[in-house]
C-alpha positions as protocol buffer text, in pm:
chain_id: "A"
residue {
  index: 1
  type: UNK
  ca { x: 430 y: -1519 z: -1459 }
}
residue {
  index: 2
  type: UNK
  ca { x: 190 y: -1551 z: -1166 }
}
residue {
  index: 3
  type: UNK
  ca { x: -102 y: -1784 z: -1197 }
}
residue {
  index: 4
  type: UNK
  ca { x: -435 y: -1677 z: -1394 }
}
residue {
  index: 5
  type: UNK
  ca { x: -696 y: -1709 z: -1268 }
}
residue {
  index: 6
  type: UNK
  ca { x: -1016 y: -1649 z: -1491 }
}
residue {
  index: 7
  type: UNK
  ca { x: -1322 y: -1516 z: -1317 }
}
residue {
  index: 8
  type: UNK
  ca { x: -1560 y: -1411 z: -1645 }
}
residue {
  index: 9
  type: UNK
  ca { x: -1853 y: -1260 z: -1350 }
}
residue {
  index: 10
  type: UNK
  ca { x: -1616 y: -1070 z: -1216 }
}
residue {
  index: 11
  type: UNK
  ca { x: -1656 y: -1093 z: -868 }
}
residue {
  index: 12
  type: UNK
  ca { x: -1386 y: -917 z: -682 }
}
residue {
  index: 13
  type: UNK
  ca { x: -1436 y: -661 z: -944 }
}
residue {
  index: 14
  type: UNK
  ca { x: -1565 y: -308 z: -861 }
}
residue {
  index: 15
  type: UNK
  ca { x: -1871 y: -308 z: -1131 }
}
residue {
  index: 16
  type: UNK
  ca { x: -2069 y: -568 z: -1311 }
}
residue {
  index: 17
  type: UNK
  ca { x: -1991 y: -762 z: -1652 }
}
residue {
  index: 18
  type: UNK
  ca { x: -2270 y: -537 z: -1810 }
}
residue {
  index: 19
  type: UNK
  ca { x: -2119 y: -257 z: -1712 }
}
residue {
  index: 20
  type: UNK
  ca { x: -1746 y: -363 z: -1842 }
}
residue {
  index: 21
  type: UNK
  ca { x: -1889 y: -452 z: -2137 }
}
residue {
  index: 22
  type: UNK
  ca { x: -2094 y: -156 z: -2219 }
}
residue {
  index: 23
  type: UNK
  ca { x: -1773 y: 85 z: -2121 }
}
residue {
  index: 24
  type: UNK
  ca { x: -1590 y: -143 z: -2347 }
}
residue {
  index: 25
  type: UNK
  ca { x: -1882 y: -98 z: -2673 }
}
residue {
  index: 26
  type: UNK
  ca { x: -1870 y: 268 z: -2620 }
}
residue {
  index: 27
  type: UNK
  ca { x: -1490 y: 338 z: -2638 }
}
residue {
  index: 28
  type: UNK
  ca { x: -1503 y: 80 z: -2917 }
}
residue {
  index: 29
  type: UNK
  ca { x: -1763 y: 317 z: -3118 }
}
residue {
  index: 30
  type: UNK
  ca { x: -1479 y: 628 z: -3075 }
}
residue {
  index: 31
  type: UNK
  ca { x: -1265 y: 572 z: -3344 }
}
residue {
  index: 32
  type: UNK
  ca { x: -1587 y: 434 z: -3565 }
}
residue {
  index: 33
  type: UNK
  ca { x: -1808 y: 790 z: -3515 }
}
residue {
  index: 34
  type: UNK
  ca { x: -1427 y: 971 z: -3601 }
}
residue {
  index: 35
  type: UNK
  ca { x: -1418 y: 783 z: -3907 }
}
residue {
  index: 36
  type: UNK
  ca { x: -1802 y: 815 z: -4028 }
}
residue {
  index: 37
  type: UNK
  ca { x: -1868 y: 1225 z: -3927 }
}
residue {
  index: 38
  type: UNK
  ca { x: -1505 y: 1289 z: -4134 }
}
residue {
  index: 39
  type: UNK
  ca { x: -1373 y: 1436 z: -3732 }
}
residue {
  index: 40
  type: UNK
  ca { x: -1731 y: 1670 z: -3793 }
}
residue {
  index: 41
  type: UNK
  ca { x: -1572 y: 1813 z: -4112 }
}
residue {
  index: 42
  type: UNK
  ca { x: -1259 y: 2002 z: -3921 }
}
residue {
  index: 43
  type: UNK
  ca { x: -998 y: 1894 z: -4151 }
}
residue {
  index: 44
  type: UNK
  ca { x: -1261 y: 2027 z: -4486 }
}
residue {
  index: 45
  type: UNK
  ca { x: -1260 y: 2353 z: -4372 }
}
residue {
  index: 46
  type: UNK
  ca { x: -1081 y: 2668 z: -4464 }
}
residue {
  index: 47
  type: UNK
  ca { x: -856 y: 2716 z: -4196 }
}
residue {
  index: 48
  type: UNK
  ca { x: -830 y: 3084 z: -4060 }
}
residue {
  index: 49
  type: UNK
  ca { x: -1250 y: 3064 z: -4126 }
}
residue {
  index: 50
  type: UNK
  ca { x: -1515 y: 3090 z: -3909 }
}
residue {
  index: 51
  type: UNK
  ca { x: -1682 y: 2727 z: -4010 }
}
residue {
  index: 52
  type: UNK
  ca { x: -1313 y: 2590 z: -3977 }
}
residue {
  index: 53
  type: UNK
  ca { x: -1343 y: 2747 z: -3583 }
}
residue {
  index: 54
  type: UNK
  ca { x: -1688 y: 2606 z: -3551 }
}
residue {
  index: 55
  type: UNK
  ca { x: -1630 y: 2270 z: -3650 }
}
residue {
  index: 56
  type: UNK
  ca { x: -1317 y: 2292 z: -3447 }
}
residue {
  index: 57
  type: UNK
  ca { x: -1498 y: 2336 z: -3163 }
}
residue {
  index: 58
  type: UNK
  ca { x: -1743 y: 2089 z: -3212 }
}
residue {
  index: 59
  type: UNK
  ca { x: -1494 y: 1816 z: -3264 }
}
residue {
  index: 60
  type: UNK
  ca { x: -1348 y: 1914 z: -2916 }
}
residue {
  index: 61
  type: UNK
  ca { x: -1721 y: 1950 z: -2774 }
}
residue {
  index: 62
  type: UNK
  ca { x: -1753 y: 1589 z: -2891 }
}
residue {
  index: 63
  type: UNK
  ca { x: -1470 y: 1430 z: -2802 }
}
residue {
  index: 64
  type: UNK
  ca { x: -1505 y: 1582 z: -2432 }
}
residue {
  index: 65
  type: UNK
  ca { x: -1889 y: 1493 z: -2448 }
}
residue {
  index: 66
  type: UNK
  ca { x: -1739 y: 1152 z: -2510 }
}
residue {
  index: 67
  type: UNK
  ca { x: -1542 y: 1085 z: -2180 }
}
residue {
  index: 68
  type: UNK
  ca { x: -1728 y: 1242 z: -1970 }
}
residue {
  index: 69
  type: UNK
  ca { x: -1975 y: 999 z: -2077 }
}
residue {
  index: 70
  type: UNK
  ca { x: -1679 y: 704 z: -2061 }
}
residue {
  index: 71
  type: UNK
  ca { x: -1636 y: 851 z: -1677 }
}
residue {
  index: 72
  type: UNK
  ca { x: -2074 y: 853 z: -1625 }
}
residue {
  index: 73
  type: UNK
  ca { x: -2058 y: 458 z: -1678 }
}
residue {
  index: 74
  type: UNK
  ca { x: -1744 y: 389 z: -1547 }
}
residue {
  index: 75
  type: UNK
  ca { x: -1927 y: 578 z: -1191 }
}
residue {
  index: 76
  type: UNK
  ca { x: -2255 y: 385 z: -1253 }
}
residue {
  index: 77
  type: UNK
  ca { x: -2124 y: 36 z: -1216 }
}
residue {
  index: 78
  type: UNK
  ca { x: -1887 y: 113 z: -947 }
}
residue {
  index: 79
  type: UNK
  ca { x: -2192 y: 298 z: -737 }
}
residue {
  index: 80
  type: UNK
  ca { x: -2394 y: 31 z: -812 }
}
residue {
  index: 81
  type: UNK
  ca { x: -2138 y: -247 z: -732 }
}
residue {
  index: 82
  type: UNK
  ca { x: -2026 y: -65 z: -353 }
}
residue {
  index: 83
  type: UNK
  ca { x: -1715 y: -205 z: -355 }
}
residue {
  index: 84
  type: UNK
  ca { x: -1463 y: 92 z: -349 }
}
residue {
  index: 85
  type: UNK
  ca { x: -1539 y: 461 z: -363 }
}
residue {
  index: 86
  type: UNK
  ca { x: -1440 y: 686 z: -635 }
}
residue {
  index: 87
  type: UNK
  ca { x: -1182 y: 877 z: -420 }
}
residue {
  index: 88
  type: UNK
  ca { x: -1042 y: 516 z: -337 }
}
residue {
  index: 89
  type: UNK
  ca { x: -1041 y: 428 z: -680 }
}
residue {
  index: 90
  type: UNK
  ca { x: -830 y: 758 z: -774 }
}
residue {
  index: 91
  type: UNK
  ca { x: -598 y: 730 z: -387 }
}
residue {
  index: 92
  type: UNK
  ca { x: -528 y: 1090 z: -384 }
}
residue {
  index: 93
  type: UNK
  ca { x: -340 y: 1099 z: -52 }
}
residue {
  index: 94
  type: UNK
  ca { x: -273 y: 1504 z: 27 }
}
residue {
  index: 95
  type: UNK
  ca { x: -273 y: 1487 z: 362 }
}
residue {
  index: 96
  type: UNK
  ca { x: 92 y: 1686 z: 390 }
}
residue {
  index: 97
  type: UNK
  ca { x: 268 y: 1912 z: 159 }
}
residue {
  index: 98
  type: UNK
  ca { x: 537 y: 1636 z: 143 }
}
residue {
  index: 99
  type: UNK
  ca { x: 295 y: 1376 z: -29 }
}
residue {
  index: 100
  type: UNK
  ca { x: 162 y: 1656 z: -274 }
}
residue {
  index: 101
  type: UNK
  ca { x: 501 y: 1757 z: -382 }
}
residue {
  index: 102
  type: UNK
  ca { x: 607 y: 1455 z: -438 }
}
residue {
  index: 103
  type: UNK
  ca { x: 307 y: 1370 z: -668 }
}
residue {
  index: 104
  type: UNK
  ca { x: 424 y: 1663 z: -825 }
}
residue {
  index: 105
  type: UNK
  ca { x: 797 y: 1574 z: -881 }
}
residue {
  index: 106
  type: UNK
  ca { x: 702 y: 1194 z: -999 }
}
residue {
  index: 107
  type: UNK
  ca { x: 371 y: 1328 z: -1234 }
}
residue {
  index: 108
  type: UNK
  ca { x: 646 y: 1577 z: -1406 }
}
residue {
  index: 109
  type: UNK
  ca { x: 923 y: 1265 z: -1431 }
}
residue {
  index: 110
  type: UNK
  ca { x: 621 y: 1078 z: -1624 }
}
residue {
  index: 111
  type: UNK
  ca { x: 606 y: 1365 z: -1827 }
}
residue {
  index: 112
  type: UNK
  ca { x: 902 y: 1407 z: -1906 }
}
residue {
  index: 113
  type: UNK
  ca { x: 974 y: 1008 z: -2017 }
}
residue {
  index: 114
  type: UNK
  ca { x: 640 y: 1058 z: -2237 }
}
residue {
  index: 115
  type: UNK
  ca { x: 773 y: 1342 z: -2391 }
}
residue {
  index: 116
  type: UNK
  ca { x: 1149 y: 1121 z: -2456 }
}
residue {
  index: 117
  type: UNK
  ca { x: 918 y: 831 z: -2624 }
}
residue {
  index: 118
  type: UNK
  ca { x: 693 y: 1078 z: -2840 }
}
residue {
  index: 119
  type: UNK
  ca { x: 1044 y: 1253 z: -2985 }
}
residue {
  index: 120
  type: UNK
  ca { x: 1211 y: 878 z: -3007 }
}
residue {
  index: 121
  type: UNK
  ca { x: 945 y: 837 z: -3210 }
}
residue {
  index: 122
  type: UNK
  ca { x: 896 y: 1096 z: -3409 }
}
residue {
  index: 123
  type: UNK
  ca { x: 1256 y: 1012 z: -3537 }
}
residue {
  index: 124
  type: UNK
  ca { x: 1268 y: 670 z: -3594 }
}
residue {
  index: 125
  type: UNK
  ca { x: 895 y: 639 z: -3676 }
}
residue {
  index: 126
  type: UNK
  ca { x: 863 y: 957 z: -3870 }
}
residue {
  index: 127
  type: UNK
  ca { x: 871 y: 780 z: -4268 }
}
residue {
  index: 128
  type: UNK
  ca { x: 585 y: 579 z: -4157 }
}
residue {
  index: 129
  type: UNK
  ca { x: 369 y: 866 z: -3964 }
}
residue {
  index: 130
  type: UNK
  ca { x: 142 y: 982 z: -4203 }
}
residue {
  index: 131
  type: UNK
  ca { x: -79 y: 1240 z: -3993 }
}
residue {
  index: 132
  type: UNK
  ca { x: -431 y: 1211 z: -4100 }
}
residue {
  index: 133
  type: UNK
  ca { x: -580 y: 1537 z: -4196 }
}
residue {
  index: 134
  type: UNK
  ca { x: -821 y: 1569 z: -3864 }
}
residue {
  index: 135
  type: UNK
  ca { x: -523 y: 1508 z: -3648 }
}
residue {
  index: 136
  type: UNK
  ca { x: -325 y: 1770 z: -3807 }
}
residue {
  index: 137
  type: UNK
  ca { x: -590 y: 2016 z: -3810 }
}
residue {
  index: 138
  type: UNK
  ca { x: -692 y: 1946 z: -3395 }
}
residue {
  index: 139
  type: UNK
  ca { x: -311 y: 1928 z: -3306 }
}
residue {
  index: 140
  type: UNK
  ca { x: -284 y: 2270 z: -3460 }
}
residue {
  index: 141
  type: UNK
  ca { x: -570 y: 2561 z: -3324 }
}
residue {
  index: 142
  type: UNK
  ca { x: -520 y: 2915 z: -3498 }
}
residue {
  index: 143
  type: UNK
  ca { x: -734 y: 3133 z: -3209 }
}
residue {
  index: 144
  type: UNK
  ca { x: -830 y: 3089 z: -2905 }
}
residue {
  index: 145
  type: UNK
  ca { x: -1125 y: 2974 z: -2882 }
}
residue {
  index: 146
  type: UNK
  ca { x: -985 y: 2685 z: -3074 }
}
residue {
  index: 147
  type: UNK
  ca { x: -720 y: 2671 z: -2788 }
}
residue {
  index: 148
  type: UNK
  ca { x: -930 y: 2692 z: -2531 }
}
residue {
  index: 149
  type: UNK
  ca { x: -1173 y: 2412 z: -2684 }
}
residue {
  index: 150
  type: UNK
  ca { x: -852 y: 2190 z: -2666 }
}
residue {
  index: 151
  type: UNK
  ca { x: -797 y: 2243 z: -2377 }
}
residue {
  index: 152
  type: UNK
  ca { x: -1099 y: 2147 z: -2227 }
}
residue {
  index: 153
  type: UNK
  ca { x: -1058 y: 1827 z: -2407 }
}
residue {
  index: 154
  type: UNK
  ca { x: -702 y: 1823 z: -2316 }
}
residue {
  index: 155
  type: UNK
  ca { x: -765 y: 1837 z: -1913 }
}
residue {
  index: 156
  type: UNK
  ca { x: -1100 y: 1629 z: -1938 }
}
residue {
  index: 157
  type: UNK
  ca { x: -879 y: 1359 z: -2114 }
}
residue {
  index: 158
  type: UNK
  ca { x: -609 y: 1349 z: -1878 }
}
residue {
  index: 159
  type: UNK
  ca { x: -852 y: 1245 z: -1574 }
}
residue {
  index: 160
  type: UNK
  ca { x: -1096 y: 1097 z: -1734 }
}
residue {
  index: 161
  type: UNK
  ca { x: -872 y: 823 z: -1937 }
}
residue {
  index: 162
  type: UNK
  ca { x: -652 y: 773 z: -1638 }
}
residue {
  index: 163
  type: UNK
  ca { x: -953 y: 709 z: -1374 }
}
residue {
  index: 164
  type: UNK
  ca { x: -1119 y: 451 z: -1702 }
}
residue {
  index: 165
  type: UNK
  ca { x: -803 y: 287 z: -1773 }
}
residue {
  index: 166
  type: UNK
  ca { x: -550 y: 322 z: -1519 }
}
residue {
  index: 167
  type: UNK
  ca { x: -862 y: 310 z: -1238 }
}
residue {
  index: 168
  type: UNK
  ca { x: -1133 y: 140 z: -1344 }
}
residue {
  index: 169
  type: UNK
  ca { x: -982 y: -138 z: -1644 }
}
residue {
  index: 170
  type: UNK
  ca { x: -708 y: -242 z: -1468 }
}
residue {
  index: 171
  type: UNK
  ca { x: -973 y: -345 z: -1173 }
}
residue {
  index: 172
  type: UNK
  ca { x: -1162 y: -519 z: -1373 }
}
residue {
  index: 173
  type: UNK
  ca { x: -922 y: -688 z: -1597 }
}
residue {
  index: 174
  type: UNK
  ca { x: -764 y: -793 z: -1283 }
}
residue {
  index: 175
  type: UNK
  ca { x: -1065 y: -926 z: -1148 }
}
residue {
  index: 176
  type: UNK
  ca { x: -1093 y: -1122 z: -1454 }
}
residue {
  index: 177
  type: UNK
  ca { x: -753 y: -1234 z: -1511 }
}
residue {
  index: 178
  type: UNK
  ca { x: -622 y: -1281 z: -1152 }
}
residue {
  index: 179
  type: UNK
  ca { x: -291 y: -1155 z: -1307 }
}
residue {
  index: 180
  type: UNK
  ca { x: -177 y: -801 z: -1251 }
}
residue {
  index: 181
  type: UNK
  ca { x: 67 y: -813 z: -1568 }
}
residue {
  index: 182
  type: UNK
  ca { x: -193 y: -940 z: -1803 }
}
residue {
  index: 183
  type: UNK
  ca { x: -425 y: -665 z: -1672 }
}
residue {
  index: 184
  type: UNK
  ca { x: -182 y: -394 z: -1744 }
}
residue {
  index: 185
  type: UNK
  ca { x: -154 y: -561 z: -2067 }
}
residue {
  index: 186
  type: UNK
  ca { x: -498 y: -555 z: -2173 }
}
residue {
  index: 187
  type: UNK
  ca { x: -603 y: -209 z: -2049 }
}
residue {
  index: 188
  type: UNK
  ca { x: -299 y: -38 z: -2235 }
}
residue {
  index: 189
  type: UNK
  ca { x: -389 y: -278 z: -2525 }
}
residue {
  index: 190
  type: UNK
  ca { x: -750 y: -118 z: -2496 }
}
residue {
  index: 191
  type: UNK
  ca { x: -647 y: 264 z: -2423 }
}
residue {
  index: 192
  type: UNK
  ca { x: -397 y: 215 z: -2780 }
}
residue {
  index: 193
  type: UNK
  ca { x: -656 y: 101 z: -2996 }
}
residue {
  index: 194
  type: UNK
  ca { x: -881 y: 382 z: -2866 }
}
residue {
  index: 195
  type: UNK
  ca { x: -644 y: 617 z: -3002 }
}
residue {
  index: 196
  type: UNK
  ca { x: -590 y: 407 z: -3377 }
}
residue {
  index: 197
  type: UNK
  ca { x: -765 y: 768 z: -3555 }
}
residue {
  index: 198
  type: UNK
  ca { x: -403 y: 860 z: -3510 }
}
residue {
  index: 199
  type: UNK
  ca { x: -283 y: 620 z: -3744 }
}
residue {
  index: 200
  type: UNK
  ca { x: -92 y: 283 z: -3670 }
}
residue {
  index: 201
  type: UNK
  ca { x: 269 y: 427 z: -3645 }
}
residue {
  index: 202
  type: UNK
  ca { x: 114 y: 665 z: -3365 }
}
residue {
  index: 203
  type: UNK
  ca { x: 12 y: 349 z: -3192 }
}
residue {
  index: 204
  type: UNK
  ca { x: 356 y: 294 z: -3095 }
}
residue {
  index: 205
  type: UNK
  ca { x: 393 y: 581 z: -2900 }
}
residue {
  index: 206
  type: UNK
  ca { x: 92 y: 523 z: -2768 }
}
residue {
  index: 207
  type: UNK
  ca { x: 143 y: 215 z: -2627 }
}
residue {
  index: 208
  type: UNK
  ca { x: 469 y: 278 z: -2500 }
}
residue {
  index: 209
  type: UNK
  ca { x: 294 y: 630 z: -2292 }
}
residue {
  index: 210
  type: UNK
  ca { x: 13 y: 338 z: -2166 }
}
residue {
  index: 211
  type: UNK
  ca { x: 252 y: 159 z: -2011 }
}
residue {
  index: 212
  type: UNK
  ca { x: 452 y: 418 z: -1856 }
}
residue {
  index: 213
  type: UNK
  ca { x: 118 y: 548 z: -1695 }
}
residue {
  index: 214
  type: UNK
  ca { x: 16 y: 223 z: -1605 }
}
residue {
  index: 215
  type: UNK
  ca { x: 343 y: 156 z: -1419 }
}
residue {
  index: 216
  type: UNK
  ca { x: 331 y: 466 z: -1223 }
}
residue {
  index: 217
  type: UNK
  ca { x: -21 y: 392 z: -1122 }
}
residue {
  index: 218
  type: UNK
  ca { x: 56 y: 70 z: -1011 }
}
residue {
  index: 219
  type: UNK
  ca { x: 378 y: 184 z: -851 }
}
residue {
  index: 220
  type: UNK
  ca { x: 234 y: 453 z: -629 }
}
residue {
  index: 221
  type: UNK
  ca { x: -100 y: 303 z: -557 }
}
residue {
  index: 222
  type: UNK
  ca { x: -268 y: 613 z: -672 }
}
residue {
  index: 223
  type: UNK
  ca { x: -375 y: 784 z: -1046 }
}
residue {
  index: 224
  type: UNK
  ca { x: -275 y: 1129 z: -946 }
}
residue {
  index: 225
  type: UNK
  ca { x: 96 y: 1120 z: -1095 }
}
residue {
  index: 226
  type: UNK
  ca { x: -83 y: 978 z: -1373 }
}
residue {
  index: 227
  type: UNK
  ca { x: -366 y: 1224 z: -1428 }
}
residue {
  index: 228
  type: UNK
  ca { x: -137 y: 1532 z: -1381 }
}
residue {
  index: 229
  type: UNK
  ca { x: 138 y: 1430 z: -1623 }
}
residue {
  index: 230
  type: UNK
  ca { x: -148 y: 1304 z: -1872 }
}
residue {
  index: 231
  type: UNK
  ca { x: -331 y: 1642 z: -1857 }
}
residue {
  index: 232
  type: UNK
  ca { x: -14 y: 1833 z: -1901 }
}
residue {
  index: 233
  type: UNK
  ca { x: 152 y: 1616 z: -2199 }
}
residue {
  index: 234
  type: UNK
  ca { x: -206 y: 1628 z: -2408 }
}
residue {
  index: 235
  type: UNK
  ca { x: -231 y: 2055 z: -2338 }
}
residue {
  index: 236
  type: UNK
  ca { x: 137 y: 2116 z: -2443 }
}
residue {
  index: 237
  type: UNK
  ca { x: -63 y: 2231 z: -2765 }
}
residue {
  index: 238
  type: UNK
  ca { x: -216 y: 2465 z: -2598 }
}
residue {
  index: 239
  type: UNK
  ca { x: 62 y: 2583 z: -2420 }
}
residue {
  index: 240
  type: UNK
  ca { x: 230 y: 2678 z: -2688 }
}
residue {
  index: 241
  type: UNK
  ca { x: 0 y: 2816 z: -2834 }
}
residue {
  index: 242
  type: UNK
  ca { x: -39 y: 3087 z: -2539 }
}
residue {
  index: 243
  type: UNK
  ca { x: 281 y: 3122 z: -2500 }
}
residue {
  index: 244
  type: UNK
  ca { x: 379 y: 3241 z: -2858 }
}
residue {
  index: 245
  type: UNK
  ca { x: 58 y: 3473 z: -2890 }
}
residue {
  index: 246
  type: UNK
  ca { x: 33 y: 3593 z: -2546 }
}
């Protein structure tokens, strides 16, 4: 392993410490507001009902609410620290039809090795999955404005968690480490625990997906493989949803 090199101000970071550690409180308070608001009642509800679409959609409301706020601090402390730009940050470079399809082809080969470790999973992991009753009830909308409130949350969490983990995180975490592998490390550590609502045989999966992302972000240089594949893999509920009612 390279050398560490352990900077706690942060300075070849692109925000401030404050700002790190705020992003880090809020994610931190996800799985917390989940667990005290019952997932805003969604899994209590009569499904089929009109308070089961309601709460439904709030859940999604919130949880895209959520992000976008993730994304508003992330942007604040790298304004405020002027070291990159945001389209730097995200290195979206479709200059030629070349470069775009081949974003394309690698963001669809990333989502098609998430979609090998979720089914790996769900076979050797499935005796210890137990699907808590919020997750069952969001992974599973019954109209469409349920599917359409997932998908909002869907596509707002496939760029917003790359351009927090895969962007911003791994910056920072290198800036703090001085080591690239133990910055991958501790962002996907991060982005996993983030999703522990799930349950912990989920966080598997999970962690395995972070570093897949991770390693195509920091292969290509850029989070638009990333984002794409991300947005697609979380709306396959959606999609199928569509495409067996429509």
């Amino acid at each position: 392993m390279a050398d560490v090199h352990f900077d706690w101000r942060l300075n070849s970071g692109i925000a401030s410490v404050a700002n790190t550690c705020l992003l880090l409180l809020v994610l931190a308070s996800f799985p917390l507001i989940l667990y005290f608001t019952n997932g805003f009642g969604v899994a209590d509800t009569l499904v089929g009902t009109p308070q089961h679409t309601r709460a439904y959609v709030m859940a999604c409301a919130f949880l895209t609410a959520f992000l976008w706020l993730c994304f508003a601090i992330a942007i604040a402390g790298i304004h405020a620290r002027a070291a990159i730009t945001c389209r730097q940050l995200i290195a979206a470079r479709w200059n030629r039809w070349q470069a775009a399809v081949r974003d394309l082809g690698i963001a669809l080969a990333t989502l098609l090795a998430m979609g090998i470790i979720g089914n790996l999973a769900n076979h050797f992991l499935a005796p210890l999955q137990q699907e808590t009753p919020m997750l069952r009830a969001i992974a599973n909308p019954q109209n469409t404005w349920e599917a359409l409130a997932f998908l909002a949350s869907a596509l707002t969490a496939g760029f917003v968690e790359e351009f927090v983990f895969r962007g911003y995180l791994q910056r920072q975490f290198q800036a703090l480490f001085g080591n690239t592998l133990l910055a991958a490390t501790a962002q996907v550590l991060v982005f996993t625990l983030g999703h522990i609502y799930q349950g912990w045989a989920r966080l598997i999966p999970v962690f395995l997906i972070g570093l897949v992302l991770t390693a195509v972000a920091l292969w290509r240089k850029s989070l638009v493989p990333g984002i794409i594949a991300h947005a697609l893999g979380d709306g396959l509920v959606t999609f199928l949803y569509f495409a067996k009612h429509f």
